[in-house]
TIVOZA-462115 format. One record per residue: residue in one letter; x, y, z of N, C-alpha, C, CB in turn. Coordinates in steps of 0.02 Angstrom, whole numbers, padded with zeros to 5 digits, always signed. Glycine has a CB too. Example, Ala and Ser with C-alpha at 12.3 -4.5 7.8 and 13.67 -1.06 7.14 Angstrom:
BEGIN
a+00660-00284+00390+00615-00225+00390+00660-00165+00390+00565-00224+00452/s+00642-00112+00354+00684-00053+00357+00645+00002+00394+00704-00030+00286/
//
This chain:
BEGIN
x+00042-00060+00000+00000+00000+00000+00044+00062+00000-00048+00000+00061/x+00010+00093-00029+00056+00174-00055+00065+00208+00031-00013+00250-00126/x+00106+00247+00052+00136+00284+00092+00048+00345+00113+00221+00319+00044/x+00010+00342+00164-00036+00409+00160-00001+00455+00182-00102+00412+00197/x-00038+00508+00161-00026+00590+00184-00038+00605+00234-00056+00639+00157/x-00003+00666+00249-00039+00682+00300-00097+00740+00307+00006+00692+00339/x-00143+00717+00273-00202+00762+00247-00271+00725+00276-00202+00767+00156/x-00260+00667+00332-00293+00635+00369-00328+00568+00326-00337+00684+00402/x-00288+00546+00272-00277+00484+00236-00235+00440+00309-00222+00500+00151/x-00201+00447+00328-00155+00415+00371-00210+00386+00429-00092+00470+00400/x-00251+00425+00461-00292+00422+00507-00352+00354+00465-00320+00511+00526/x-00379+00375+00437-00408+00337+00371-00395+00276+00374-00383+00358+00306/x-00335+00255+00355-00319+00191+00311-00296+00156+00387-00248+00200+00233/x-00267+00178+00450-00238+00144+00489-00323+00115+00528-00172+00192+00533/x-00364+00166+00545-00449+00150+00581-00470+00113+00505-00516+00246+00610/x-00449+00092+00459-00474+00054+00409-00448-00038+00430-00440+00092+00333/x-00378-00016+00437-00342-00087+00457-00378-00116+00517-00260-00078+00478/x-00386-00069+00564-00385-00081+00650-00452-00121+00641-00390+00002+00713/x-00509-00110+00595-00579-00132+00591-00561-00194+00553-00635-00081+00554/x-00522-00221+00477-00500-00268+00452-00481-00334+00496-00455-00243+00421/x-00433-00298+00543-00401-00349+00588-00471-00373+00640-00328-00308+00636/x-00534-00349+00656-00567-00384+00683-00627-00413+00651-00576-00357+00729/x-00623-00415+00577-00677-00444+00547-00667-00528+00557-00680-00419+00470/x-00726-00558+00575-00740-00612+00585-00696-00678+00535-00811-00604+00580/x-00689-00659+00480-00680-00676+00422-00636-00694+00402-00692-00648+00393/x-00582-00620+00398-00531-00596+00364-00472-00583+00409-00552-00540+00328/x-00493-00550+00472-00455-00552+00520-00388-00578+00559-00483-00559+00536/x-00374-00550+00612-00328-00568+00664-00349-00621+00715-00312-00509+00700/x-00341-00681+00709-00383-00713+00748-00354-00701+00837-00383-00796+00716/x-00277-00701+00821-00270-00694+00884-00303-00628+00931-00204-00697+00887/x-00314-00555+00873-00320-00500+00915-00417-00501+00925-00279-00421+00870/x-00446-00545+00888-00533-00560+00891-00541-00611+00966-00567-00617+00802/x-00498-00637+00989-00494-00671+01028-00506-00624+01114-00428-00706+01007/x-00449-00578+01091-00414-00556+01138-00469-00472+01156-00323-00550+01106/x-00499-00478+01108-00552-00406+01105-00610-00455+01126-00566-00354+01014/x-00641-00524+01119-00685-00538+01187-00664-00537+01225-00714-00582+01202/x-00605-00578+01229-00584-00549+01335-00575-00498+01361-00522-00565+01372/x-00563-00435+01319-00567-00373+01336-00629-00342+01355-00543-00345+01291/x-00668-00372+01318-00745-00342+01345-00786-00380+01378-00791-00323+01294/x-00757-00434+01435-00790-00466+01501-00734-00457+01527-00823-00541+01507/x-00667-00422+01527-00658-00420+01588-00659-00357+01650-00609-00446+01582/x-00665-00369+01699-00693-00357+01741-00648-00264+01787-00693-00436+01775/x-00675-00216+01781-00642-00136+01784-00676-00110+01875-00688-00069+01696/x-00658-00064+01877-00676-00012+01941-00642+00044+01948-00668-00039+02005/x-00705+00080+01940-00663+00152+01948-00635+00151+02026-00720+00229+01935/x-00564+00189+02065-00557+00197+02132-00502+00274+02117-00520+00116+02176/x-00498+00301+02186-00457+00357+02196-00402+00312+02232-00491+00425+02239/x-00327+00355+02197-00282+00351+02258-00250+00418+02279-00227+00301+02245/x-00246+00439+02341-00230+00506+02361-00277+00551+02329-00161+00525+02345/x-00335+00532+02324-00395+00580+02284-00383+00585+02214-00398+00659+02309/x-00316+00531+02162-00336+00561+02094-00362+00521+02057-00288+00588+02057/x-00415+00498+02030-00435+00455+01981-00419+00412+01962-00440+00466+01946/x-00421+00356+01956-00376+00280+01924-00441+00254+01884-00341+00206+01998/x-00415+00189+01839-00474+00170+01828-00421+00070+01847-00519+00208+01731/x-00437+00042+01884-00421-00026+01888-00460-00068+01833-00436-00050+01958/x-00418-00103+01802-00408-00144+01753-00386-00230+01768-00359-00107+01716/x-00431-00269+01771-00419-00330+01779-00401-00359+01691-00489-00363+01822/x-00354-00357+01650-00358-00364+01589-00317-00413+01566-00351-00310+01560/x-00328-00461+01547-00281-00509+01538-00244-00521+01475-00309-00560+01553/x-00288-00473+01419-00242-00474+01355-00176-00416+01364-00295-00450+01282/x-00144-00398+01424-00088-00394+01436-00043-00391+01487-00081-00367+01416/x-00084-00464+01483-00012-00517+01518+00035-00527+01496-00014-00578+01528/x+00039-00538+01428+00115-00561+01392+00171-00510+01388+00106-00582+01313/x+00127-00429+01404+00163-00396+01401+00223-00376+01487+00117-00351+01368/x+00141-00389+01535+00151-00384+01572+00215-00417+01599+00106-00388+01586/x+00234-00496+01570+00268-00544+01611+00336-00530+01569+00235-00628+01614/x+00332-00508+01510+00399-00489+01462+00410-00428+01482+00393-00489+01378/x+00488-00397+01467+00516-00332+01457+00578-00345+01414+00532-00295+01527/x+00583-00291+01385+00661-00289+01333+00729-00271+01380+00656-00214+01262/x+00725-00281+01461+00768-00287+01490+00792-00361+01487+00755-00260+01543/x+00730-00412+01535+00735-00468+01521+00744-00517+01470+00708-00475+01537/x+00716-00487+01410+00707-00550+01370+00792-00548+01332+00628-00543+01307/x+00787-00620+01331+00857-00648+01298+00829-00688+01262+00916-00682+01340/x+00776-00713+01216+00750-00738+01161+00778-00732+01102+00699-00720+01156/x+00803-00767+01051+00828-00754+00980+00766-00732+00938+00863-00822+00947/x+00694-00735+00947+00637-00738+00901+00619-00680+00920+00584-00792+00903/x+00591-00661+00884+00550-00581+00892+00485-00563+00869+00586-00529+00857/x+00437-00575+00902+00367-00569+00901+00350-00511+00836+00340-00546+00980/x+00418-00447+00848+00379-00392+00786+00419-00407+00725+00386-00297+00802/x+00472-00441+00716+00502-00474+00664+00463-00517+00621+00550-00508+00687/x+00414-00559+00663+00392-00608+00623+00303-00617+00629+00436-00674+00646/x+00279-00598+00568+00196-00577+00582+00154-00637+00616+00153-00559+00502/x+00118-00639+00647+00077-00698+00656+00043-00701+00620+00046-00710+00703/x+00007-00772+00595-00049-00799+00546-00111-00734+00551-00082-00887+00577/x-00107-00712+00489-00158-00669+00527-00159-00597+00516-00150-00676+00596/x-00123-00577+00545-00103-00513+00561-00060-00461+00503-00063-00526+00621/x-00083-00425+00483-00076-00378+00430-00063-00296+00452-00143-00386+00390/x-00020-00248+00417-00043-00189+00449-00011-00149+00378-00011-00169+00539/x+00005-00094+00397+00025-00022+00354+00072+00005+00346+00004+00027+00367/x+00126+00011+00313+00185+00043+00295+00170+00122+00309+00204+00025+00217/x+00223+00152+00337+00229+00226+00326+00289+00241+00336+00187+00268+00365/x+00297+00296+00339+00347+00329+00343+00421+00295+00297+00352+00336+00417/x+00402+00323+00205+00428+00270+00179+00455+00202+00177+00446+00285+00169/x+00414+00182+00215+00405+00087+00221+00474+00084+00280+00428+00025+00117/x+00484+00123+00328+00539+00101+00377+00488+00083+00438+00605+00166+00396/x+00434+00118+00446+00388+00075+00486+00318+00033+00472+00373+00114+00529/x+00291+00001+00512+00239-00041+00487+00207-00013+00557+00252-00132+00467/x+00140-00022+00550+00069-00006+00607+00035-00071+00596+00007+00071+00585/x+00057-00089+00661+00000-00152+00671-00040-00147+00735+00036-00228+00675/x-00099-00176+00722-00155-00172+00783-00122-00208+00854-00234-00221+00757/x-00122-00195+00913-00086-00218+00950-00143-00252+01002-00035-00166+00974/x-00125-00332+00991-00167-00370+01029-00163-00368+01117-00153-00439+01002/x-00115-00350+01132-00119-00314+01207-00163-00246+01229-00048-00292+01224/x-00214-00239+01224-00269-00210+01228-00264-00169+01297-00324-00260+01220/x-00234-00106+01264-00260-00057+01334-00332-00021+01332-00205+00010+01344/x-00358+00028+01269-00401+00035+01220-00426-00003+01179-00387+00067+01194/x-00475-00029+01151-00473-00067+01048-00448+00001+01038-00571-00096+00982/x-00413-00028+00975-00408+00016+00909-00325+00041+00928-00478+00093+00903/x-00297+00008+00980-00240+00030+00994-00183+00000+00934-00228+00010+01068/x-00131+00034+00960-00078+00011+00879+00001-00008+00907-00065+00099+00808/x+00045-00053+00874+00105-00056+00871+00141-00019+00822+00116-00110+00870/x+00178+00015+00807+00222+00055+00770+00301+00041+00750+00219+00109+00803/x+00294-00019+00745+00373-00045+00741+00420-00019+00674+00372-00134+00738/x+00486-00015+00665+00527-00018+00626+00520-00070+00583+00577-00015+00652/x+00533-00069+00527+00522-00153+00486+00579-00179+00492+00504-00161+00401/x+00647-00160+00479+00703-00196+00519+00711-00175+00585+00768-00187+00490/x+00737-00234+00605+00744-00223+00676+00807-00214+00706+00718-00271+00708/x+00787-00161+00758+00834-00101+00780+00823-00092+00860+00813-00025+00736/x+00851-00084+00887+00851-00078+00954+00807-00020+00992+00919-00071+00968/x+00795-00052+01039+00729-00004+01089+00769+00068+01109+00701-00055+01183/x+00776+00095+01064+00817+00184+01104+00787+00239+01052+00936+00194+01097/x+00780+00274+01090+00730+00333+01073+00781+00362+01015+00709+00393+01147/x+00828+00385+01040+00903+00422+01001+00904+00407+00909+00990+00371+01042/x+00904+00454+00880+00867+00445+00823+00808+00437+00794+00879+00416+00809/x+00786+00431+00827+00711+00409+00801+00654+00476+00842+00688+00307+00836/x+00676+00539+00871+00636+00580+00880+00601+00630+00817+00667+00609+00926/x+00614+00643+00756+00572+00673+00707+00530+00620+00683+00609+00706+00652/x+00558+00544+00688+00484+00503+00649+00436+00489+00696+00497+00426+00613/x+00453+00513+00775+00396+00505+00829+00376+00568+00799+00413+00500+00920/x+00399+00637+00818+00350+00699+00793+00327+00699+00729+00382+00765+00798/x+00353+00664+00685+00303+00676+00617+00259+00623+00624+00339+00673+00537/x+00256+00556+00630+00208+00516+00652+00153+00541+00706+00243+00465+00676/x+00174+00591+00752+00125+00597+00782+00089+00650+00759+00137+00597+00839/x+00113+00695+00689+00063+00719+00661+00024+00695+00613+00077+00762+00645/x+00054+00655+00570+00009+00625+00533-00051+00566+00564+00052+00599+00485/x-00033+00527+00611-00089+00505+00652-00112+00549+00692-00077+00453+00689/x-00156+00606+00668-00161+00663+00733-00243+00614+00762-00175+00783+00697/x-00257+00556+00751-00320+00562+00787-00281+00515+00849-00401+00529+00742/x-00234+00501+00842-00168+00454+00913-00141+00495+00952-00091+00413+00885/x-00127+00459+00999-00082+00467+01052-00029+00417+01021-00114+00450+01131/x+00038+00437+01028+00076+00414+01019+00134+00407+01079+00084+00438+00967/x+00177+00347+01097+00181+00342+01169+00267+00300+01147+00101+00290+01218/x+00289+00312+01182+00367+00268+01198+00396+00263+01265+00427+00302+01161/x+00412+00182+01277+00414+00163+01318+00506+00146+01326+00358+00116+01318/x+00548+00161+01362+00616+00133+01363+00616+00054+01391+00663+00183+01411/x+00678+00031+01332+00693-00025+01367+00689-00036+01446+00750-00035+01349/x+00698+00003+01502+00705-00014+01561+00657+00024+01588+00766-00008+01585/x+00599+00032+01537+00538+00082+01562+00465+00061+01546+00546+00154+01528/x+00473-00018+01535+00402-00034+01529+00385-00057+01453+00357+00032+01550/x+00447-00069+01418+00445-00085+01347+00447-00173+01361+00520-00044+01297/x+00384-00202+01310+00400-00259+01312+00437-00311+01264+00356-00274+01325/x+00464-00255+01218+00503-00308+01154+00558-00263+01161+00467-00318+01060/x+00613-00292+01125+00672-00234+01121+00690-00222+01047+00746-00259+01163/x+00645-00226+01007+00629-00221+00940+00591-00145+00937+00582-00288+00916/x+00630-00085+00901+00605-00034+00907+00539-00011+00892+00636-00009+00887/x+00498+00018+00931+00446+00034+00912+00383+00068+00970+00433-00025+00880/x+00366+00107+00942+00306+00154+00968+00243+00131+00974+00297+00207+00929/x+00194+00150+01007+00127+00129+01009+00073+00182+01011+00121+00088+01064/x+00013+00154+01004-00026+00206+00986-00076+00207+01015-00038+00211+00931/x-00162+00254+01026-00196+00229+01060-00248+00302+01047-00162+00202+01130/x-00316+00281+01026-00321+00337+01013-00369+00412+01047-00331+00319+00959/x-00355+00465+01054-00331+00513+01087-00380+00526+01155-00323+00570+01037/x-00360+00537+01212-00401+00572+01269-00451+00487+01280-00459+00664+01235/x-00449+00437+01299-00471+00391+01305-00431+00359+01364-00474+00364+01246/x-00384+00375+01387-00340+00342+01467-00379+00403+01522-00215+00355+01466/x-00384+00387+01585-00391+00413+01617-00338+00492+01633-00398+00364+01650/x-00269+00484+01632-00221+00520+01632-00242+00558+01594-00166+00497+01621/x-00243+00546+01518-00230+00583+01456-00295+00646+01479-00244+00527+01371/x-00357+00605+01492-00414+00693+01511-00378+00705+01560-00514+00697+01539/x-00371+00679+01618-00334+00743+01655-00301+00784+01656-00313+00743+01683/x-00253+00768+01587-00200+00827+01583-00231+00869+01524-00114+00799+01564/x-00289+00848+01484-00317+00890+01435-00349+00942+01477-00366+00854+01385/x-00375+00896+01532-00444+00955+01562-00403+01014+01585-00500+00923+01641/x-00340+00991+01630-00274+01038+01644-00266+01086+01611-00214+01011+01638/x-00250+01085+01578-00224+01114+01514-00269+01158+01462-00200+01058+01478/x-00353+01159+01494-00399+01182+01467-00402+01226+01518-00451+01142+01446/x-00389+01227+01578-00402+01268+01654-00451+01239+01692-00426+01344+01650/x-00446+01176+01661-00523+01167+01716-00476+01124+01814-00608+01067+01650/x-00528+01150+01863-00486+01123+01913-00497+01059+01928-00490+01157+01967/x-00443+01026+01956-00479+00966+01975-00413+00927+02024-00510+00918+01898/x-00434+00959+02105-00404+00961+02151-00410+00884+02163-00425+01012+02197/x-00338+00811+02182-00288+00874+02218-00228+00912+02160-00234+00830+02292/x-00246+00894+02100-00196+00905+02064-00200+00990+02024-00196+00841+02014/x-00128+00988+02023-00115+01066+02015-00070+01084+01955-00079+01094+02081/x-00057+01106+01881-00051+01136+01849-00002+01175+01856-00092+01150+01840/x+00063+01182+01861+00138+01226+01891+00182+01234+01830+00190+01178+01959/x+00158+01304+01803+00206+01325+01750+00281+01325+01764+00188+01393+01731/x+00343+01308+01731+00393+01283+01741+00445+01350+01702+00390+01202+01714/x+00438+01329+01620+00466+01377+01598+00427+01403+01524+00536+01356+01595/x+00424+01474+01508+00365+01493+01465+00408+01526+01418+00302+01538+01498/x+00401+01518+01353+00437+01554+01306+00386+01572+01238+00503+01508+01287/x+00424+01629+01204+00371+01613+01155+00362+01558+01093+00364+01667+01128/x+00410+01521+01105+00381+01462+01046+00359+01388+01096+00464+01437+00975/x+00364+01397+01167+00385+01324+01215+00348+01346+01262+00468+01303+01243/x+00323+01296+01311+00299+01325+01372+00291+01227+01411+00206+01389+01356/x+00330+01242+01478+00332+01184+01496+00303+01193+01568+00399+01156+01487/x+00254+01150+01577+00211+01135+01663+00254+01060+01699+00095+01106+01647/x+00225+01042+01755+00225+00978+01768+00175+00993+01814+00289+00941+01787/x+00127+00936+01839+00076+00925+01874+00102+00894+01957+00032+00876+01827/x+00057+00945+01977+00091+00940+02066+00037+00865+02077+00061+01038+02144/x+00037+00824+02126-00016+00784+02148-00035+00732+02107-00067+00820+02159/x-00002+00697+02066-00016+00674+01992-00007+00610+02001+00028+00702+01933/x+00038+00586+02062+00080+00507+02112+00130+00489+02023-00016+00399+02149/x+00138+00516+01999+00187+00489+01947+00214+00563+01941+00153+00447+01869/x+00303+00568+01938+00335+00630+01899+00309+00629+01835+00414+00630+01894/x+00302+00705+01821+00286+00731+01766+00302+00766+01731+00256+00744+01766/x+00316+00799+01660+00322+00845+01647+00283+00853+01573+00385+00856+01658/x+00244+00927+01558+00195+00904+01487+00242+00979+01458+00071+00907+01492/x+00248+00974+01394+00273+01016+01338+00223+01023+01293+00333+00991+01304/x+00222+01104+01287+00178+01113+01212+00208+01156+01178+00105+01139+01213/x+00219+01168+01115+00239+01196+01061+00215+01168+01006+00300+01200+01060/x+00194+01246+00962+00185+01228+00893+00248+01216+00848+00145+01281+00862/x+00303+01220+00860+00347+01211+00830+00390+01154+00828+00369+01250+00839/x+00397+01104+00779+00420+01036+00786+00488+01019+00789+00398+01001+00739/x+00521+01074+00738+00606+01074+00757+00619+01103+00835+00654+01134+00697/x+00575+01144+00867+00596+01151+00957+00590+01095+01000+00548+01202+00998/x+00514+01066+00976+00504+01005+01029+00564+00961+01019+00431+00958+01016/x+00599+00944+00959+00647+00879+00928+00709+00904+00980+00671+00882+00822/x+00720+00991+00968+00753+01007+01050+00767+00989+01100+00736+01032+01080/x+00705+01025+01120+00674+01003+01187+00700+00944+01218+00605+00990+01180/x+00663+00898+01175+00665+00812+01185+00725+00820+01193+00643+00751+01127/x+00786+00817+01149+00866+00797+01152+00879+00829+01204+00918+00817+01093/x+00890+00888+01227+00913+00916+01295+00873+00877+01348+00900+01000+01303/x+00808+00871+01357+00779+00827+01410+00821+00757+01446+00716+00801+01376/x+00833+00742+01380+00843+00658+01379+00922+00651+01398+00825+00618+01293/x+00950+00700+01375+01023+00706+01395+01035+00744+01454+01063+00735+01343/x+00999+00777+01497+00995+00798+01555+00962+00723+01601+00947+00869+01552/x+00915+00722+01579+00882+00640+01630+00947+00596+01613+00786+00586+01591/x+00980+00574+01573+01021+00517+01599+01073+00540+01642+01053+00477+01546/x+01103+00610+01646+01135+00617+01704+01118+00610+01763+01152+00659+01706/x+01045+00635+01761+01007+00621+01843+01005+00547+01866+00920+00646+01844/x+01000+00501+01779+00998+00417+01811+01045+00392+01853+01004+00365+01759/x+01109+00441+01837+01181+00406+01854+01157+00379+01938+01264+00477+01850/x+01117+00396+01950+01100+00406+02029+01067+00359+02040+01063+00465+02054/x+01039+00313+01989+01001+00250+02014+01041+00199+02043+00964+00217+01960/x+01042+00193+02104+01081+00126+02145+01056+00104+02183+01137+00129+02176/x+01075+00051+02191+01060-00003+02278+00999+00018+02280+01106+00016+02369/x+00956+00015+02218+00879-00010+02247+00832-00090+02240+00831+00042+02208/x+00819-00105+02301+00796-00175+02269+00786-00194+02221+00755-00196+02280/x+00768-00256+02190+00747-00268+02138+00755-00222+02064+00691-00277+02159/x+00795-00179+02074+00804-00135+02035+00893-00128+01992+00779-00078+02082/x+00898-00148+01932+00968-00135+01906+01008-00055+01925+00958-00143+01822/x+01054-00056+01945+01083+00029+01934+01075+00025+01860+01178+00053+01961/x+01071+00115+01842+01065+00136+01792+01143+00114+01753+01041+00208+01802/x+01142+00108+01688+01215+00073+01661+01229-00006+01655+01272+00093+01711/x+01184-00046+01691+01182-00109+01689+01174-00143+01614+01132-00125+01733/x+01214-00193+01594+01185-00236+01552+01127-00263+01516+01195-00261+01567/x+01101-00244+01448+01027-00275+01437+01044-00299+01397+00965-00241+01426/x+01028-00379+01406+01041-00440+01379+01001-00430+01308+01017-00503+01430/x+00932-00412+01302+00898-00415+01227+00950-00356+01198+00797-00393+01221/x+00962-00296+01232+01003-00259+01159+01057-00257+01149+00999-00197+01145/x+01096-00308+01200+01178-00317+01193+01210-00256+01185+01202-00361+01132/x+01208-00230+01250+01241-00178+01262+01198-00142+01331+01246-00135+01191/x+01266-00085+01373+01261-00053+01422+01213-00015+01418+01307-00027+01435/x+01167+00010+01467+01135+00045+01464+01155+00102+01472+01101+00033+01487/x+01114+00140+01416+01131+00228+01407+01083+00281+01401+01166+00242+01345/x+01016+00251+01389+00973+00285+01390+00913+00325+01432+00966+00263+01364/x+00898+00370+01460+00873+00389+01539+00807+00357+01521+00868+00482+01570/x+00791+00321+01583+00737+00283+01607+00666+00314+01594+00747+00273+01679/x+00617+00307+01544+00558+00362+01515+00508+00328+01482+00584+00418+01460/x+00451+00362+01509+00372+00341+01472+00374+00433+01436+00277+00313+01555/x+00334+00406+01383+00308+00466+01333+00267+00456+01298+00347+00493+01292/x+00198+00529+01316+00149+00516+01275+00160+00600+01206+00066+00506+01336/x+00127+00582+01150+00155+00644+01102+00089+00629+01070+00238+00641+01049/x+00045+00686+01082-00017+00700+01034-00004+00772+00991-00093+00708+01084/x-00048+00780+00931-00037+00828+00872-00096+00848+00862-00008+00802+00808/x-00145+00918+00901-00178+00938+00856-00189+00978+00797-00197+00945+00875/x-00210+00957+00747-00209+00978+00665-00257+01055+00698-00264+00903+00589/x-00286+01054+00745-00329+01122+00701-00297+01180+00751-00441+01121+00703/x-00249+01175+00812-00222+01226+00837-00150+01218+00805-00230+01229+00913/x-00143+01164+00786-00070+01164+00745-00004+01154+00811-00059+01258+00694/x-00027+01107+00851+00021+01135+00906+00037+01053+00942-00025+01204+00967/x+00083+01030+00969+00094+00975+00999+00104+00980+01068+00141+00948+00971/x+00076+00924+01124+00076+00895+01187+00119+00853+01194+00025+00871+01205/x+00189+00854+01220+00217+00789+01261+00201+00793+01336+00300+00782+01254/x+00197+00721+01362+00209+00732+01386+00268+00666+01435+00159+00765+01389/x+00285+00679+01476+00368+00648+01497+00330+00614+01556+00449+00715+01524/x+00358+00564+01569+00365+00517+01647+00438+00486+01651+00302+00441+01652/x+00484+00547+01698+00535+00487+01704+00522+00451+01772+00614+00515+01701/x+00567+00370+01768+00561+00319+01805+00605+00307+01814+00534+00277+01793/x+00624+00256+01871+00685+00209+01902+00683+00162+01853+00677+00173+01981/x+00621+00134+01860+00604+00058+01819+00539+00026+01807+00634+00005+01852/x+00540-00038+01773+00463-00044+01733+00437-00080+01751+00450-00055+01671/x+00448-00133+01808+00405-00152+01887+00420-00132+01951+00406-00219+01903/x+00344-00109+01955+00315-00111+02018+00351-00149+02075+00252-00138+02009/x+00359-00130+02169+00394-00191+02192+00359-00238+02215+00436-00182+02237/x+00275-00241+02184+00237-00303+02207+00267-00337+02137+00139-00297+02221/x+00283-00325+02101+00310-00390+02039+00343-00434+02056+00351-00374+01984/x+00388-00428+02122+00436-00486+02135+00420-00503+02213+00522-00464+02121/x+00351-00498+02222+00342-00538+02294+00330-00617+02276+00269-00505+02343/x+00345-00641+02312+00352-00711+02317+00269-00777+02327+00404-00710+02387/x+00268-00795+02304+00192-00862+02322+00153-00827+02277+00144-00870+02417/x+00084-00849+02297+00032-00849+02233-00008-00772+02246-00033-00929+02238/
//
């Protein structure tokens, strides 16, 4: 299939695939499978420290859950090699493919992999996250670090689409002025092409970036990311936890990259982009390694 535009052909043809992959018929059998268990299993809204959660009993991601591209030392590679089935979309002159991602946080969510495979590091690959995240402007577009919650070490982005996580309205409604105590809205630094907040009360560090300008954010990002791995140098002697610099067996090689979740939405009609940043120690929780059933 030809390369879409970004004239909201892109948006188009990928919500064209995402519906393909669940036709009865023609389909993904594994991801038709995995979208009934998604819709019996079992949710609750709860507060913690007063901010909104939504609990998720979800079992189509487990596989992700129990893998990471720290751990895995596997020769096979799940985005290397398609399953029976499973089909998706070339873009960004055919160096990536969009496939529907059967780990179901949303339906309609997406994998964004490289077609050769290339290692889980952000470094290089920040203008095809910002132009990808304009041409999918109806996505959220998200990257996870190897030692940050990534479960393949096969490069690649994910997708999901927009203001549909609990987080994501909170920081829209934020960001619109609306209040919504206990969380608080704390301008950081304001310029005229940049303007950076982070959210007080949020139980995750934060930081959200907006600019209409895509060569600043590509900035931005590089100074960020090269400031956070100095701060990693500092990860030590925590349980269950590698120091920062440790060995990762899937990408054969030291770690160098600062520990980070990222979400990057594009709206087409203010012309302007949202990151926003979570840096981390690491990508379990310390109930992941308690012991018995």
């Amino acid at each position: 299939m030809d390369e879409p535009d970004a004239s909201g052909e892109a948006n188009r043809h990928i919500r064209a695939m995402s519906r393909h992959q669940l036709d009865p018929t023609l389909g993904w059998p594994r991801l038709i499978r995995n979208h009934s268990t998604y819709a019996n299993s079992p949710k609750v809204r709860l507060k913690v420290a007063e901010v909104p959660l939504l609990l998720h009993f979800n079992k189509t991601r487990s596989a992700s859950l129990k893998n990471s591209a720290f751990e895995n030392t596997k020769s096979s590679c799940f985005l290397c090699e398609l399953d029976q089935g499973q089909r998706g979309i070339l873009i960004r002159n055919e160096r990536y493919i969009v496939l529907a991602n059967p780990g179901i946080t949303i339906p309609g969510d997406l994998t964004i992999a490289t077609v050769a495979h290339e290692k889980q590091l952000l470094h290089g690959h920040i203008p095809d996250l910002i132009q990808i995240a304009r041409e999918l402007s109806d996505y959220s577009i998200y990257y996870n670090g190897a030692m940050a919650g990534a479960s393949s070490p096969h490069f690649h982005f994910q997708g999901g689409l927009k203001n549909r996580l609990p987080g994501e309205q909170q920081i829209r409604n934020l960001l619109a002025g609306k209040s919504l105590p206990p969380l608080q809205l704390q301008s950081v630094v304001r310029t005229d092409e940049l303007t950076l907040f982070r959210i007080a009360s949020f139980l995750r560090t934060n930081y959200i970036v907006r600019t209409g300008r895509a060569a600043q954010l590509e900035r931005f990002l590089e100074t960020f990311l090269t400031s956070l791995a100095e701060l990693d140098q500092s990860i030590r002697n925590l349980p269950n936890i590698p120091d920062f610099g440790s060995w990762i067996p899937s990408l054969d090689m030291r770690e160098t990259e600062p520990r980070l979740n990222l979400m990057l939405q594009y709206d087409p009609v203010q012309a302007e982009y949202t990151a926003a940043l979570f840096p981390k120690c690491f990508n379990r929780p310390s109930h992941y390694y308690r012991k018995g059933s």
